[in-house]
C-alpha positions in Angstrom: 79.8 -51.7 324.5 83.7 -51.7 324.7 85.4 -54.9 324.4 89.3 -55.2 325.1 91.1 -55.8 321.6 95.0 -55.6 323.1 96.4 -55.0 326.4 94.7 -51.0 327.6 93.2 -50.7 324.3 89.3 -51.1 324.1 86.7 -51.0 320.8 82.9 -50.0 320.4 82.3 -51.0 317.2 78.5 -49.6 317.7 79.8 -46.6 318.4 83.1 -46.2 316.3 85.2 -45.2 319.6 88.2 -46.1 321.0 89.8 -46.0 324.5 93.2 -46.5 326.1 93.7 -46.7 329.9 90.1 -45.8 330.2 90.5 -42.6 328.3 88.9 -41.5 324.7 91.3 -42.0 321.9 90.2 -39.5 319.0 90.8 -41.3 315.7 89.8 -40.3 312.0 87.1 -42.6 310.8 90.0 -43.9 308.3 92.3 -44.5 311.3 89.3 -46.3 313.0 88.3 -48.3 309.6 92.3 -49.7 310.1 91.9 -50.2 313.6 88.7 -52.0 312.8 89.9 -53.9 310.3 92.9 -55.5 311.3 91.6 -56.2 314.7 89.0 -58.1 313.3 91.6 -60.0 311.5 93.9 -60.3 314.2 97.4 -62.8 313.4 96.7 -63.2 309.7 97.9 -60.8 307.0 95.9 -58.4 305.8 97.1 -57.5 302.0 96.8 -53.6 301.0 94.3 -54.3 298.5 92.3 -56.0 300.5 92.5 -53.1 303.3 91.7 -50.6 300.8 88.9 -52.4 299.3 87.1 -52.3 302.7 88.4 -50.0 304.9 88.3 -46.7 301.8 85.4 -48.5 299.7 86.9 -48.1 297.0 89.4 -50.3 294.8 92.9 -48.3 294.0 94.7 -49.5 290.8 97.9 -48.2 293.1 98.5 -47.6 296.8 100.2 -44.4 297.2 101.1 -45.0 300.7 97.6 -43.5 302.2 97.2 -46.9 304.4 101.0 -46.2 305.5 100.0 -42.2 305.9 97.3 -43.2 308.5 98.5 -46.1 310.2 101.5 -44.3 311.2 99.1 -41.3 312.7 97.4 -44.2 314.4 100.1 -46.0 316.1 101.5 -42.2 317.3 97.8 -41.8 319.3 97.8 -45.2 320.7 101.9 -45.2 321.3 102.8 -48.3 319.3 105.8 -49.1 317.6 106.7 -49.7 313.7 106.5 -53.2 314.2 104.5 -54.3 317.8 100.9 -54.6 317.8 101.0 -54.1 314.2 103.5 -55.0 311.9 104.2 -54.2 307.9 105.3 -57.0 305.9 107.1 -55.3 302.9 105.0 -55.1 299.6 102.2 -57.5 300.8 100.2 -55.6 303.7 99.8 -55.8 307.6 99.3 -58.3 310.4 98.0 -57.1 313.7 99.6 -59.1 316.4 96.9 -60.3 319.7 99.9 -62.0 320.8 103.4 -61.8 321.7 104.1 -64.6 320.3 102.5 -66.0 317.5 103.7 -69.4 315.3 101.1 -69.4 312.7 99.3 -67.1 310.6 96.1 -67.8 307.9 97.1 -66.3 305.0 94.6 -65.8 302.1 96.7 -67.4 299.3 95.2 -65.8 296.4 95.0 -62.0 298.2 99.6 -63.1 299.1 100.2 -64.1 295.6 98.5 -61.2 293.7 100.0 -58.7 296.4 103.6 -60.6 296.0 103.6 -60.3 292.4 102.2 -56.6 292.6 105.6 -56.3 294.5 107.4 -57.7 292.0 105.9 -56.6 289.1 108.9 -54.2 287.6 111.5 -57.5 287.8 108.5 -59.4 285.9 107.5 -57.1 283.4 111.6 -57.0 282.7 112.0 -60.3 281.8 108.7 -60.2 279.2 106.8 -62.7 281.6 103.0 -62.6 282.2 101.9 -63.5 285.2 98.7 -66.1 285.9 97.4 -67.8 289.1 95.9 -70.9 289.4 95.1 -72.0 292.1 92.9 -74.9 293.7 89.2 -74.4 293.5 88.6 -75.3 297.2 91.7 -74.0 299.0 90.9 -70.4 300.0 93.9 -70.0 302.6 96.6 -72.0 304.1 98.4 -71.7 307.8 102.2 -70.6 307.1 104.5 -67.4 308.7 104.2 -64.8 305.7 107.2 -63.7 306.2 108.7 -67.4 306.0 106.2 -67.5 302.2 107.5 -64.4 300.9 111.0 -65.1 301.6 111.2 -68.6 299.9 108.8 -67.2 297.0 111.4 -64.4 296.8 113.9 -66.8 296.3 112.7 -69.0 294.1 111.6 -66.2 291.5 115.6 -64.9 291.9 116.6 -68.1 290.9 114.2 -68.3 288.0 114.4 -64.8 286.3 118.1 -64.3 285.1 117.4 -67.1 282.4 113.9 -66.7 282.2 112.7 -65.4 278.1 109.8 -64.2 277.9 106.6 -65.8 278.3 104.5 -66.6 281.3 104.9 -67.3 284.7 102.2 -69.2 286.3 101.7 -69.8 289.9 99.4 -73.2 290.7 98.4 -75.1 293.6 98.2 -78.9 294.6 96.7 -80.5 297.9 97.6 -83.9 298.7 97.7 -85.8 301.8 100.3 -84.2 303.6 101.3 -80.8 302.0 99.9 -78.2 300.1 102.0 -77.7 297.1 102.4 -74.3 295.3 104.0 -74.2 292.2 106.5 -71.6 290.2 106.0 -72.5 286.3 108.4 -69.9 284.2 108.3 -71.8 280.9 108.0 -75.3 281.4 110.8 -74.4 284.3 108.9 -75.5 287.4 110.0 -75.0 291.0 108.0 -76.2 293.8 106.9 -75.1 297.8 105.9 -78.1 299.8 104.3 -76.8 302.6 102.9 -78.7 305.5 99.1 -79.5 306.3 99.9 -80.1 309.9 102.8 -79.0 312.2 105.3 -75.9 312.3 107.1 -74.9 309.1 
């Protein structure tokens, strides 16, 4: 049974078959697993590791741009762009857009953070720091733009780097009230996210 996924794209997961405009799309089972996948995820990001682990079955220790390799073969068959239904979010993964216009996004916070350090591991390993995450228990995900995360996370770990010696970085979590609270420990130097439980960021 087909089921509309995006405008003139339709899905049978039974069947593992695609169609657009009413006519069969031949994809790869690889390019089907992606098409699969992040459908099912729809306006959250999906990090590479995580894609890998289910779509190829098998962990990588590294991507070596396989997921790129075939998502770029499947957007050529169904004629979508680099960034529209499905859009890369440099060094973390993909998020598959249902909508044109979309405020929030679930975010798995501990599949971001070990993705946005793997992205950042060279800087890391430069300035002799060991990453840890700690997060709390009972907070699996959080509702934040990734892009808006990345960017301040990216900042904050500019800031802290230059005068960081070595040692460890640790990344921990807080819920109160009101925000969610993610924290950037290099040393006893500690930065902190306050992020919102309710409204835009």
């Amino acid at each position: 049974m087909y089921l509309t996924i995006i405008d003139h794209i339709e899905i049978d997961r039974e069947q593992r078959s695609v169609r657009k405009d009413g006519q069969a799309i031949h994809l790869t089972g690889l390019e089907y697993g992606l098409l699969d996948y992040l459908s099912a995820h729809a306006n959250r990001i999906c990090p590479r590791e995580e894609i890998l682990d289910h779509v190829w079955g098998t962990r990588f220790q590294y991507d070596t741009g396989t997921i790129d390799v075939h998502l770029n073969a499947l957007r050529r068959k169904l004629g979508w762009t680099n960034k529209e239904p499905i859009e890369t979010i440099r060094g973390i993964g993909f998020i598959f857009h249902i909508e044109q216009k979309v405020t929030h996004y679930t975010i798995d916070l501990q599949a971001f953070l070990t993705e946005w350090l793997r992205s950042h591991d060279t800087e890391i390993n430069a300035s002799g720091l060991v990453a840890q995450i700690h997060l709390t228990p009972f907070v699996n995900e959080i509702t934040i733009e990734p892009k808006a995360l990345q960017q301040l996370l990216d900042s904050v770990l500019t800031a802290l780097l230059p005068s960081a010696q070595p040692g460890v970085l640790r990344l921990t979590s807080q819920l109160t009230m009101h925000h969610f609270i993610l924290s950037l420990d290099v040393n006893g130097t500690i930065n902190e996210l306050r992020i919102p439980i309710y409204g835009d960021f």
